[in-house]
mmCIF file of the C-alpha atoms, coordinates in Angstrom:
data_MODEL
# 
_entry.id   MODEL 
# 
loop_
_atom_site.group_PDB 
_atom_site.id 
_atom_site.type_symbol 
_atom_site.label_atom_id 
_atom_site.label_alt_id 
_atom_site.label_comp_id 
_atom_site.label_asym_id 
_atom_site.label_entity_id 
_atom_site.label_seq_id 
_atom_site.pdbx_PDB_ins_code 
_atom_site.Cartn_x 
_atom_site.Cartn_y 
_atom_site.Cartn_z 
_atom_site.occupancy 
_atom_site.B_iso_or_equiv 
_atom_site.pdbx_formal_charge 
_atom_site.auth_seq_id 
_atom_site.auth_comp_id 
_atom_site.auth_asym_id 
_atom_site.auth_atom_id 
_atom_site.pdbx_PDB_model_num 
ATOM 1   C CA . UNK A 1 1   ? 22.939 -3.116  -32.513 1.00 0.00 ? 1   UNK A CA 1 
ATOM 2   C CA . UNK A 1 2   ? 20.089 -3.014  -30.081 1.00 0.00 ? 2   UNK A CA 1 
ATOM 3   C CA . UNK A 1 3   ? 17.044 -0.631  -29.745 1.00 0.00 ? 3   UNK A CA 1 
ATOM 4   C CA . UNK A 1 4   ? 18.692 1.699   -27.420 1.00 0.00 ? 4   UNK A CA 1 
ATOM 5   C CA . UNK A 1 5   ? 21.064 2.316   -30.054 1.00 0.00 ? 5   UNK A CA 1 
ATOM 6   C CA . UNK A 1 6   ? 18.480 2.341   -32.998 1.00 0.00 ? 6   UNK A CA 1 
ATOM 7   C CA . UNK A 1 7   ? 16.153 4.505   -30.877 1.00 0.00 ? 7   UNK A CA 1 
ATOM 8   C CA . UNK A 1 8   ? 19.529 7.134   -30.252 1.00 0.00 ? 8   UNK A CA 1 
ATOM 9   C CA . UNK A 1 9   ? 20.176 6.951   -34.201 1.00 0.00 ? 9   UNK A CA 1 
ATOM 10  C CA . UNK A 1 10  ? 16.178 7.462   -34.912 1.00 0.00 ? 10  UNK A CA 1 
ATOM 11  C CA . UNK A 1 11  ? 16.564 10.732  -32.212 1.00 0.00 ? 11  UNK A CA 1 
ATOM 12  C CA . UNK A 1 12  ? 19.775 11.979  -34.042 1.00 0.00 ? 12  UNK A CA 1 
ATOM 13  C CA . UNK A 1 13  ? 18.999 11.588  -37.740 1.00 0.00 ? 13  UNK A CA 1 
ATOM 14  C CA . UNK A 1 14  ? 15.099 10.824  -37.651 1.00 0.00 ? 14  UNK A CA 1 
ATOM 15  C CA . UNK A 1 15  ? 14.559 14.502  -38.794 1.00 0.00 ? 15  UNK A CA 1 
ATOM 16  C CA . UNK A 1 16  ? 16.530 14.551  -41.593 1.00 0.00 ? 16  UNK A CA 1 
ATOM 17  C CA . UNK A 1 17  ? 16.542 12.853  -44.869 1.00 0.00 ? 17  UNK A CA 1 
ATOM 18  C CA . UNK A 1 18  ? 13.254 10.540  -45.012 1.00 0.00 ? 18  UNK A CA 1 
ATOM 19  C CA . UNK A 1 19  ? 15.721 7.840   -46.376 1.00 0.00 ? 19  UNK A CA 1 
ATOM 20  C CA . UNK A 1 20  ? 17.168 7.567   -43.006 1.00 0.00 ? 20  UNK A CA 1 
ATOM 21  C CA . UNK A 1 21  ? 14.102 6.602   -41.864 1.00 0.00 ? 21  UNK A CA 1 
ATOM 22  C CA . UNK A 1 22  ? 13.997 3.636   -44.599 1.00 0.00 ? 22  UNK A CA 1 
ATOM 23  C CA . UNK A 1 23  ? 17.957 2.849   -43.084 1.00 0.00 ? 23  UNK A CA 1 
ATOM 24  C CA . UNK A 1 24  ? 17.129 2.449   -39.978 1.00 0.00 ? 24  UNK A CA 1 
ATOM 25  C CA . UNK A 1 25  ? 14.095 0.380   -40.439 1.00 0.00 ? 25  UNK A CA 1 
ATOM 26  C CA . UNK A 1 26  ? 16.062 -1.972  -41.964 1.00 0.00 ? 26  UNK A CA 1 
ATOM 27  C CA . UNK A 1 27  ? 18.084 -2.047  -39.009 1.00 0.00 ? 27  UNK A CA 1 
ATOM 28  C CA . UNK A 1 28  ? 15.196 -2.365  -36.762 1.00 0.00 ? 28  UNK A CA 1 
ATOM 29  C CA . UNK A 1 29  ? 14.059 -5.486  -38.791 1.00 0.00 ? 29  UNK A CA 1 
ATOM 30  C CA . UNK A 1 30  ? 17.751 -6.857  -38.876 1.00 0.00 ? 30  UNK A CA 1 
ATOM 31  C CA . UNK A 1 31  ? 17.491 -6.295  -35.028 1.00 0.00 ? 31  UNK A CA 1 
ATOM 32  C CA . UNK A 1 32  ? 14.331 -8.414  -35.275 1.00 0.00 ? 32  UNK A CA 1 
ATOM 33  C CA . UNK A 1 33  ? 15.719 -11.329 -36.373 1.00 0.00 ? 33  UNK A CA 1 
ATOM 34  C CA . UNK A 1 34  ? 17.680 -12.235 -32.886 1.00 0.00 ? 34  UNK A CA 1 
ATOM 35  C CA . UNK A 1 35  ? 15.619 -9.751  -30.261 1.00 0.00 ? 35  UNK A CA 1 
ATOM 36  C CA . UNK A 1 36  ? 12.193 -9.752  -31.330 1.00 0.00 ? 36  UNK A CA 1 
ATOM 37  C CA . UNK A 1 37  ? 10.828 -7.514  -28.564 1.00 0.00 ? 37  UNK A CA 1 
ATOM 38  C CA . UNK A 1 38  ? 13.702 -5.005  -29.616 1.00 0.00 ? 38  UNK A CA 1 
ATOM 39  C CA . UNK A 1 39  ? 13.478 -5.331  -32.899 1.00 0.00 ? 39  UNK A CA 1 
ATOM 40  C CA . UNK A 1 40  ? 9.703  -4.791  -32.595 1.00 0.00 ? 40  UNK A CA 1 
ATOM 41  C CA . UNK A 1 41  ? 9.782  -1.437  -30.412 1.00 0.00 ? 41  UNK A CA 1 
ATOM 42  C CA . UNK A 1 42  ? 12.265 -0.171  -33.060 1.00 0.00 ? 42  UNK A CA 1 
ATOM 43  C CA . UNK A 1 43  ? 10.360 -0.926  -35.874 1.00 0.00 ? 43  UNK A CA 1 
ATOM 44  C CA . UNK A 1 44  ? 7.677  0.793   -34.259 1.00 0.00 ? 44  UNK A CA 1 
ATOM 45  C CA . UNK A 1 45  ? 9.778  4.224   -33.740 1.00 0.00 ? 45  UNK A CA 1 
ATOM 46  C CA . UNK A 1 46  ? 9.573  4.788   -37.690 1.00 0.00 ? 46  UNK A CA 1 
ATOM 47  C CA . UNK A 1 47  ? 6.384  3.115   -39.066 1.00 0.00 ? 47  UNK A CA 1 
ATOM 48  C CA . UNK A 1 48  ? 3.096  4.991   -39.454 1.00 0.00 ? 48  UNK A CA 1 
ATOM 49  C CA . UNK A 1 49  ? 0.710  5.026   -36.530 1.00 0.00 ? 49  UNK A CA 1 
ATOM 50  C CA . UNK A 1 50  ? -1.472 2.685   -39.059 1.00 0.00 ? 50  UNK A CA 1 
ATOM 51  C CA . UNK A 1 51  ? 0.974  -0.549  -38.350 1.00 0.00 ? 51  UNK A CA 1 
ATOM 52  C CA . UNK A 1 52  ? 0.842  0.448   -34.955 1.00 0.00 ? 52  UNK A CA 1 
ATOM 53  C CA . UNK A 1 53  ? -1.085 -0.686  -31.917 1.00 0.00 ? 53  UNK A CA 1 
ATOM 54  C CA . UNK A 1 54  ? -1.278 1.073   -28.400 1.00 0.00 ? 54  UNK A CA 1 
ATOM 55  C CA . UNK A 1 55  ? 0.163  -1.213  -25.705 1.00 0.00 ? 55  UNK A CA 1 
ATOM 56  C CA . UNK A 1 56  ? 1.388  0.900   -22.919 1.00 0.00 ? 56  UNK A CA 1 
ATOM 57  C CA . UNK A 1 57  ? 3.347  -1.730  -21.354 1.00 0.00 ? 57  UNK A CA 1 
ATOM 58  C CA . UNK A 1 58  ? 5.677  -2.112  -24.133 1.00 0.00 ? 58  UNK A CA 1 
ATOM 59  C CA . UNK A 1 59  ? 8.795  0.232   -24.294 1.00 0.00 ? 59  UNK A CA 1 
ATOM 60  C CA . UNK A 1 60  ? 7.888  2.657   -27.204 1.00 0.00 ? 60  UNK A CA 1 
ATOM 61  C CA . UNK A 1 61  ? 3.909  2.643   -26.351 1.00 0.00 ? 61  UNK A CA 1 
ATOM 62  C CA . UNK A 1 62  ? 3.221  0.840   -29.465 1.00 0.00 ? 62  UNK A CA 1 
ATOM 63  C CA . UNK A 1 63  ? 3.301  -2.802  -30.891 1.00 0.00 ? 63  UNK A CA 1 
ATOM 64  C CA . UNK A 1 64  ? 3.239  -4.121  -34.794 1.00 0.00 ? 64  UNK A CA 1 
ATOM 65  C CA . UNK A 1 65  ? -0.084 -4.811  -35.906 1.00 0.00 ? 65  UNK A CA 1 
ATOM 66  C CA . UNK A 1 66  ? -0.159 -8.348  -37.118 1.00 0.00 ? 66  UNK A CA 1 
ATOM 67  C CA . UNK A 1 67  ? 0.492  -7.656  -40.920 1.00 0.00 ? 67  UNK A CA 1 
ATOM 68  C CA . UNK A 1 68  ? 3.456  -6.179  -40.335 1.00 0.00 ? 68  UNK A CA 1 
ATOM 69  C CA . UNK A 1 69  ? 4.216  -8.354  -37.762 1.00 0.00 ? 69  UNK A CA 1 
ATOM 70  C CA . UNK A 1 70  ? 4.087  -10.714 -40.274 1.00 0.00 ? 70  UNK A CA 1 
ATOM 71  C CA . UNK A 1 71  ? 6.004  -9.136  -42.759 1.00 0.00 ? 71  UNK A CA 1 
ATOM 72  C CA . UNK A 1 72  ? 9.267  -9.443  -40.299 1.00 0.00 ? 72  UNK A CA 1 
ATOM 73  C CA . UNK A 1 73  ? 8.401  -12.641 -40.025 1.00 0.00 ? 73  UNK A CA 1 
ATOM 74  C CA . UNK A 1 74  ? 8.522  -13.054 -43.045 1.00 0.00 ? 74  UNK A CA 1 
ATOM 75  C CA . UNK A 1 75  ? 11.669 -11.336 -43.332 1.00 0.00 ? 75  UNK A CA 1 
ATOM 76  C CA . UNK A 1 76  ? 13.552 -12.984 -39.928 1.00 0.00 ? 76  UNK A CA 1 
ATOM 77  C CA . UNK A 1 77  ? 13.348 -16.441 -42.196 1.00 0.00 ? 77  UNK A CA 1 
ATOM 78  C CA . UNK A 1 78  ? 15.151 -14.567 -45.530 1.00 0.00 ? 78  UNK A CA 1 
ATOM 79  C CA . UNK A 1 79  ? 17.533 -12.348 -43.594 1.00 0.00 ? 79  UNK A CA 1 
ATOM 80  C CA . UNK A 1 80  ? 19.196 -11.937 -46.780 1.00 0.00 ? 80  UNK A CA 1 
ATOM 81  C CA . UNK A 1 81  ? 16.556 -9.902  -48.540 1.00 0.00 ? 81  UNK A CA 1 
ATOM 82  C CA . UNK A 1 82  ? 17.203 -7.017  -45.807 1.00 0.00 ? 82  UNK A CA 1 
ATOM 83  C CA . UNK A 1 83  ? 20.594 -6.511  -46.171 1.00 0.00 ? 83  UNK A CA 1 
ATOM 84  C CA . UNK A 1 84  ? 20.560 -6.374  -50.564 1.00 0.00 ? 84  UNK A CA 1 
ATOM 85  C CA . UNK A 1 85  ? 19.682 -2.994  -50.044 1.00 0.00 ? 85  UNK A CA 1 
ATOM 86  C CA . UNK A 1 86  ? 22.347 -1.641  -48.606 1.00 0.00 ? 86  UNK A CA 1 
ATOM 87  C CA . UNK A 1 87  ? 25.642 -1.518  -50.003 1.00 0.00 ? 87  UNK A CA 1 
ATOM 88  C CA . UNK A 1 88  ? 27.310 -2.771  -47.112 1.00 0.00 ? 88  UNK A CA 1 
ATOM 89  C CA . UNK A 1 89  ? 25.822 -3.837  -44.087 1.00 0.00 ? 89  UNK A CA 1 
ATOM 90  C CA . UNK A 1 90  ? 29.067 -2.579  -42.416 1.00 0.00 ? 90  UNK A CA 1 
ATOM 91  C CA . UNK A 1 91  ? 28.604 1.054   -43.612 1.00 0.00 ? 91  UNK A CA 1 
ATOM 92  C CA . UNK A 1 92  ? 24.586 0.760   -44.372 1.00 0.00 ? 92  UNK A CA 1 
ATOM 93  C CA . UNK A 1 93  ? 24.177 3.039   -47.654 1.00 0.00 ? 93  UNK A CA 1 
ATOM 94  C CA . UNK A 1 94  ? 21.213 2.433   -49.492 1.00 0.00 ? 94  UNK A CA 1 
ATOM 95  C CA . UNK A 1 95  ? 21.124 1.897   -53.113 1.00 0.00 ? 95  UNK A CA 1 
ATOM 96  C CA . UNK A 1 96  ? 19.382 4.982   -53.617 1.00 0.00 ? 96  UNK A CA 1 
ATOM 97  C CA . UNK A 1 97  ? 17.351 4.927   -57.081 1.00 0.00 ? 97  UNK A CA 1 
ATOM 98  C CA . UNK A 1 98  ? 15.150 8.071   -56.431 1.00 0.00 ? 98  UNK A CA 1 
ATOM 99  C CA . UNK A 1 99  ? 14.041 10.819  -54.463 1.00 0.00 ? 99  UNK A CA 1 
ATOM 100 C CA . UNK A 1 100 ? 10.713 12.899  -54.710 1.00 0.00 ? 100 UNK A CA 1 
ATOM 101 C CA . UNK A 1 101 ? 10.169 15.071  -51.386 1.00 0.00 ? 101 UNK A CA 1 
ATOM 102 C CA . UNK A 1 102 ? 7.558  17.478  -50.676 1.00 0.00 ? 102 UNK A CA 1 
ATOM 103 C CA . UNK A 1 103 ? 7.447  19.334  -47.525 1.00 0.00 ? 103 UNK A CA 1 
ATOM 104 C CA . UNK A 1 104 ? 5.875  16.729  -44.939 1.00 0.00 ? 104 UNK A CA 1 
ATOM 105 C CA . UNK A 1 105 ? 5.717  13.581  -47.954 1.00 0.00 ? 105 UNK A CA 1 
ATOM 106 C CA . UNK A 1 106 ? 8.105  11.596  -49.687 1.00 0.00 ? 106 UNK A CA 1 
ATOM 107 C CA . UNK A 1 107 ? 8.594  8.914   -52.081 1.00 0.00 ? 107 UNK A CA 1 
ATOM 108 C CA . UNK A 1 108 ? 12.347 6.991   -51.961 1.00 0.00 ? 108 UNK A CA 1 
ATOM 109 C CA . UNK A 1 109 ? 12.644 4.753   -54.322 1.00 0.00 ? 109 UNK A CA 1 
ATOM 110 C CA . UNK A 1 110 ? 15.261 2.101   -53.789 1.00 0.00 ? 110 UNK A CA 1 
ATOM 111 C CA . UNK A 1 111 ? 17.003 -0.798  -55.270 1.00 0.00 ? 111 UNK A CA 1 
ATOM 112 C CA . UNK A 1 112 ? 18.075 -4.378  -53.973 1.00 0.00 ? 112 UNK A CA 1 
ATOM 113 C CA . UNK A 1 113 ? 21.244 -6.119  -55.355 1.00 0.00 ? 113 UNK A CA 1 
ATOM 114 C CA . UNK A 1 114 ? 19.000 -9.226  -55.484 1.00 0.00 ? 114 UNK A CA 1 
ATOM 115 C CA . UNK A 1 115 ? 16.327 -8.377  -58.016 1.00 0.00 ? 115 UNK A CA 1 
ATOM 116 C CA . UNK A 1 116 ? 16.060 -5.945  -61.113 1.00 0.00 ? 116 UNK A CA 1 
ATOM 117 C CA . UNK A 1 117 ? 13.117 -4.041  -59.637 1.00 0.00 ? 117 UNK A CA 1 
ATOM 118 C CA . UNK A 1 118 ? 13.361 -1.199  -57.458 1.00 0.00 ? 118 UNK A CA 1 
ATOM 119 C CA . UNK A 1 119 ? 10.583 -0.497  -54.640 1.00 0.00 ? 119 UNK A CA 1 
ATOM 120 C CA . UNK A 1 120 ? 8.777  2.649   -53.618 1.00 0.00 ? 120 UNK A CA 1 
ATOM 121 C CA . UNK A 1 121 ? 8.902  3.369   -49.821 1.00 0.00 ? 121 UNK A CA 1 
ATOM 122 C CA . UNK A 1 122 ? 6.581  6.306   -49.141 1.00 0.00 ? 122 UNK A CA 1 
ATOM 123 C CA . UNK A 1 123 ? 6.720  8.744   -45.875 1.00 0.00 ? 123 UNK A CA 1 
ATOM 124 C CA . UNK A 1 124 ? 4.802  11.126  -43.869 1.00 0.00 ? 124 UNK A CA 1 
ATOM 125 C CA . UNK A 1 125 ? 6.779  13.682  -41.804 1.00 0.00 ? 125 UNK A CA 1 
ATOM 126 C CA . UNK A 1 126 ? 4.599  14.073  -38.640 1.00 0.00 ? 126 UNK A CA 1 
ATOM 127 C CA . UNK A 1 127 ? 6.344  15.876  -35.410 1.00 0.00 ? 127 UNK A CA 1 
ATOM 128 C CA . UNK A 1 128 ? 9.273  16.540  -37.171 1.00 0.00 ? 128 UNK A CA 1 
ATOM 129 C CA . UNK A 1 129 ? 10.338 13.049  -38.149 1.00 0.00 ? 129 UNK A CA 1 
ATOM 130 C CA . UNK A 1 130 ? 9.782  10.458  -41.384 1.00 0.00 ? 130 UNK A CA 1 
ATOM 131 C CA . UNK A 1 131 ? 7.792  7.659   -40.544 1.00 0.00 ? 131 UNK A CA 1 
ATOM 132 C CA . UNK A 1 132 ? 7.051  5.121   -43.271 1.00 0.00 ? 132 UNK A CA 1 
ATOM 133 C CA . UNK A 1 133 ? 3.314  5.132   -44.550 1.00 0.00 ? 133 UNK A CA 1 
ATOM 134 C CA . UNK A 1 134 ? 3.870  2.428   -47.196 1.00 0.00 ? 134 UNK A CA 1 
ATOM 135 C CA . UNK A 1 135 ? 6.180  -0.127  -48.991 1.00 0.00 ? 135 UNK A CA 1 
ATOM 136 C CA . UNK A 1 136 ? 7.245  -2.348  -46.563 1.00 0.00 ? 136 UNK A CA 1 
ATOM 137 C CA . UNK A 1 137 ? 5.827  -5.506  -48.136 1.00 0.00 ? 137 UNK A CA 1 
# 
């Protein structure tokens, strides 16, 4: 997968469920690990403006800051942590634990086959799509 087709997925389905938005940041971080400058600009299509900075020679506008730059670094060197939360990385379904959803906020909470404790992901909807305000670390 490369951003072109994470950015087309993000177009199609970003205005839907807010757990889509938690998918495909996943994939955008999986993307990371071989294409960093991809990976990056798709990361950046579904995270809050506040992990953002403005860089307008980069594809979407908008580079990681440097803690969550850091946090896919983080994540490049356990590539395995990613993909426990989805059932298959073939046919990405997340283990969905919970869903609270207000009109433009949300709360997923979701559940890794590598550890007993689920995490809380928490959106924004802001121009009509979910973009991840908190829980990536």
């Amino acid at each position: 997968m490369n951003f072109e087709e994470i950015q087309k997925i993000w177009e199609l389905e970003g205005r839907g469920e807010p757990e889509v938005a938690i998918k495909i940041y996943i994939l955008a971080a999986i993307l990371y690990e071989t294409n960093e400058k991809e990976g990056e600009a798709a990361c950046s299509l579904i995270l809050h403006q506040k992990f953002l900075i403005e860089d307008n020679n980069f594809p979407t506008k908008f580079r990681l800051n440097q803690q969550e730059k850091q946090n896919l670094e983080f994540l490049k060197k356990r590539p395995y942590i990613l993909r426990s939360y989805f059932k298959d990385i073939n046919d990405p379904k997340l283990f969905l634990r919970k869903k609270e959803v207000a009109r433009t906020r949300a709360k997923i909470i979701i559940k890794s086959s590598l550890k007993n404790t689920p995490i809380s992901i928490f959106l924004i909807k802001k121009n009509g799509y979910w973009k991840i305000i908190d829980g990536t670390t």
